[in-house]
N, C-alpha and C positions, 0 to 999 in steps of 0.2 A: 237408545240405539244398540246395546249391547244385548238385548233382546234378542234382535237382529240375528245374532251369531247362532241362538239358540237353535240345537237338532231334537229335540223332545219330539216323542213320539214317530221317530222316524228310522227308515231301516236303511242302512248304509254295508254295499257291499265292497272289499278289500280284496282286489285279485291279489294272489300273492300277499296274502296278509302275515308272513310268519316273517318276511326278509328285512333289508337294512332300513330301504323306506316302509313297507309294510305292518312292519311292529308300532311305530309309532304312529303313522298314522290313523290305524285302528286303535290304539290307544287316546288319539285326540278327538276325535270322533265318537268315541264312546262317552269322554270326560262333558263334552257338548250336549249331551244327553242323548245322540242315539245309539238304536239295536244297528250293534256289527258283526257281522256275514263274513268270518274271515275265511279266507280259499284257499288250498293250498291240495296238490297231486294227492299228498299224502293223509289221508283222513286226522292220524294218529296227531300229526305234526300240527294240524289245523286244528285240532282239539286242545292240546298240549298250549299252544298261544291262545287259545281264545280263553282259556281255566284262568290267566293270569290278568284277564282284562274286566272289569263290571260291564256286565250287559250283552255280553261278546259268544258268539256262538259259530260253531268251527261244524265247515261242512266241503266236504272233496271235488274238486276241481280240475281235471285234465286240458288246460284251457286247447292244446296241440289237437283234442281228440273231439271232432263235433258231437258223437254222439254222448258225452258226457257232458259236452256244454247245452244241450237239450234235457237233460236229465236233470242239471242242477236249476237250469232257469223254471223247469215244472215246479221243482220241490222247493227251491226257496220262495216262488210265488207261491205256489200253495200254502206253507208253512208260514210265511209273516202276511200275506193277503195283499203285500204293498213293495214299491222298491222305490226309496225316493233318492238317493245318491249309490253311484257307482262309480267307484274308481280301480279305474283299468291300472292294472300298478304292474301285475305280472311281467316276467319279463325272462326267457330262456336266453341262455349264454353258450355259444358253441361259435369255435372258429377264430381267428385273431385276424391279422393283417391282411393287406390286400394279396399275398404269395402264400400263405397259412391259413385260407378258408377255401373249402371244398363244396363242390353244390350239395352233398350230404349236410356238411357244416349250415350253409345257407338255406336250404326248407327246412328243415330243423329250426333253425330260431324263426323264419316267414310262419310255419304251423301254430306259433303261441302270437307272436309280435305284430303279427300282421291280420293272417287270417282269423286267427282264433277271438284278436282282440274284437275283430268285424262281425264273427258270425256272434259272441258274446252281450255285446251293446244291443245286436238286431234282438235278439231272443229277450231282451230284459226291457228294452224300450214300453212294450206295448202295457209293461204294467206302469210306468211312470205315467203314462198318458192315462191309461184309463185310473189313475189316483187324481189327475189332473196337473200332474204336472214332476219333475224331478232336476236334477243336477248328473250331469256326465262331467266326469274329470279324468282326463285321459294323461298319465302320468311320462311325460318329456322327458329332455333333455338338453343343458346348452350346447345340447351336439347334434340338435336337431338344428339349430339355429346359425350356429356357425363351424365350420370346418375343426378338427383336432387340429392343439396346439400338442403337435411330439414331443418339444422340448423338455416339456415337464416332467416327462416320463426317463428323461436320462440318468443313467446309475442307477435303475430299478428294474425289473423285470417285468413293470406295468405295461403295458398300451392299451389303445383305443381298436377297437376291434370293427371293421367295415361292415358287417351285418347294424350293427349300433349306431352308426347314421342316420343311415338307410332308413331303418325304422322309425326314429326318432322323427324323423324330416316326414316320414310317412303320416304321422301320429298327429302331426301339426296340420298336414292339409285334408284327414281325414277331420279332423276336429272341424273348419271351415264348414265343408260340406255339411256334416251334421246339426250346427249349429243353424243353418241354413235352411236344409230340410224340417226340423222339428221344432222351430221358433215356436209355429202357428200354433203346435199342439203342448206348448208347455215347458218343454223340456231344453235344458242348458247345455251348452257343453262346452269345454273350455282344458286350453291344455296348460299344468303345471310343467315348468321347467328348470327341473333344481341346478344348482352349479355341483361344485363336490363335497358331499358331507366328508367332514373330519371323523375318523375310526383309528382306534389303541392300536392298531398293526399298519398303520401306512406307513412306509419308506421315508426315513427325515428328507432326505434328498429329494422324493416327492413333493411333500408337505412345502420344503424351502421354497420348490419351483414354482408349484402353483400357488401359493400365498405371493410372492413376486409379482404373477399376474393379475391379483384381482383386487382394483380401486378400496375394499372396503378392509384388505389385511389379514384376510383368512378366510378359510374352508366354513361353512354350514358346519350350527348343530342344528338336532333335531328340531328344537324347539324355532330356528328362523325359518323351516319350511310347513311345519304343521299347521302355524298360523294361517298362512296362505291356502292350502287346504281344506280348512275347516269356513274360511269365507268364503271360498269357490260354493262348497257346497250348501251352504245356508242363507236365509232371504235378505242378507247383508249382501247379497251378489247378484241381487234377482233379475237386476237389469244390466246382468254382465254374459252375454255368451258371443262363441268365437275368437275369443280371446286366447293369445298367448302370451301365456304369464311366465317370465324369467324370475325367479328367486337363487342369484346368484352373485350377490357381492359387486355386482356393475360388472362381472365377465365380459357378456355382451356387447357393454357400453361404448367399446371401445375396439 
């Protein structure tokens, strides 16, 4: 069964593969055995994390800008001949609350979150199909699933930012549909929904709030969501799509 998990020979692309979820999951994914496609605006930055991964190879990304999302889906198709997982991970931050986001704020993050993530998938599908088949993992949110808890956030300077809903909740019934449409032809798709990874710079006051809230005692490390990840995407999952998957301590649960 453990077979199952294995990505051998296979080419797995990392929107946003330099960030908090990004690093590590191009990192597990890679340890699975496959070739990772990390993305990132920045060529440099893209290169720079892929130097530090085996297997891993760093190429530029505008996910906001179509004609660069045309350009990278030519060239990484041409250059590995195959795409058999994508994970949509990318993720633009602009705007905060519902009185602190400006319609600038809001198409600015719709250009990467939304659109970019759609017109991305559409341009990469046709080589999963014509491999015969792949894995879509569209990276979530328990904020797509249930409303913000504010409370957590008090005595911090954190919050939940209304564009990050929005998306999130967009990401889950965009997941549906596609899962729907491309059954016939092979391909998976299924949304990861982490709770909050724990990071060296969060607010004790934070930490205390939301560890309060979640049945299992604590914030995600990397290694409780990468797992999940790495079965999304390998024939340990094959007869999983349209699924929305919570990996977060029972947040949801309740």
């Amino acid at each position: 069964v453990l077979d199952r998990f294995r990505l051998d020979g296979r080419v797995a692309i990392v929107t946003g593969g330099t960030g908090l979820y990004g690093t590590p999951f191009s990192r597990a994914l890679s340890q699975a055995g496959a070739t990772v496609v990390i993305t990132s605006r920045e060529l440099a930055r893209a290169e720079a994390a892929a130097a530090a991964i085996d297997g891993a190879v760093g190429m530029r990304l505008d996910q906001a800008d179509p004609g660069s999302i045309a350009v990278f889906a030519e060239q990484a198709t041409e250059r590995f001949g195959r795409i058999d997982v994508l994970v949509n991970n990318a993720v633009h931050r602009q705007g905060a609350g519902l009185e602190g986001t400006t319609a600038a704020d809001w198409d600015a993050t719709s250009a990467t979150n939304s659109r970019g993530l759609f017109l991305l998938t559409q341009s990469l599908v046709p080589a999963m199909v014509a491999g015969g088949g792949g894995s879509v993992i569209n990276v979530g949110s328990i904020y797509g699933i249930v409303g913000p808890t504010f409370g957590i956030y008090a005595g911090t300077t954190m919050t939940s930012p209304a564009f990050y809903s929005y998306d999130k909740a967009g990401m889950i019934g965009l997941t549906r549909y596609l899962a729907s449409a491309l059954g016939r032809s092979g391909v998976r798709v299924n949304c990861l929904c982490p709770g909050g990874l724990g990071t060296p710079d969060q607010p004790e006051a934070f930490v205390q709030h939301y560890t309060a809230q979640v049945p299992l005692g604590r914030l995600a490390t990397e290694d409780d969501v990468t797992g999940a990840l790495v079965f999304l995407a390998s024939d340990a999952a094959r007869y999983v799509t349209g699924v929305t998957l919570p990996v977060d301590g029972g947040w949801t649960a309740h």
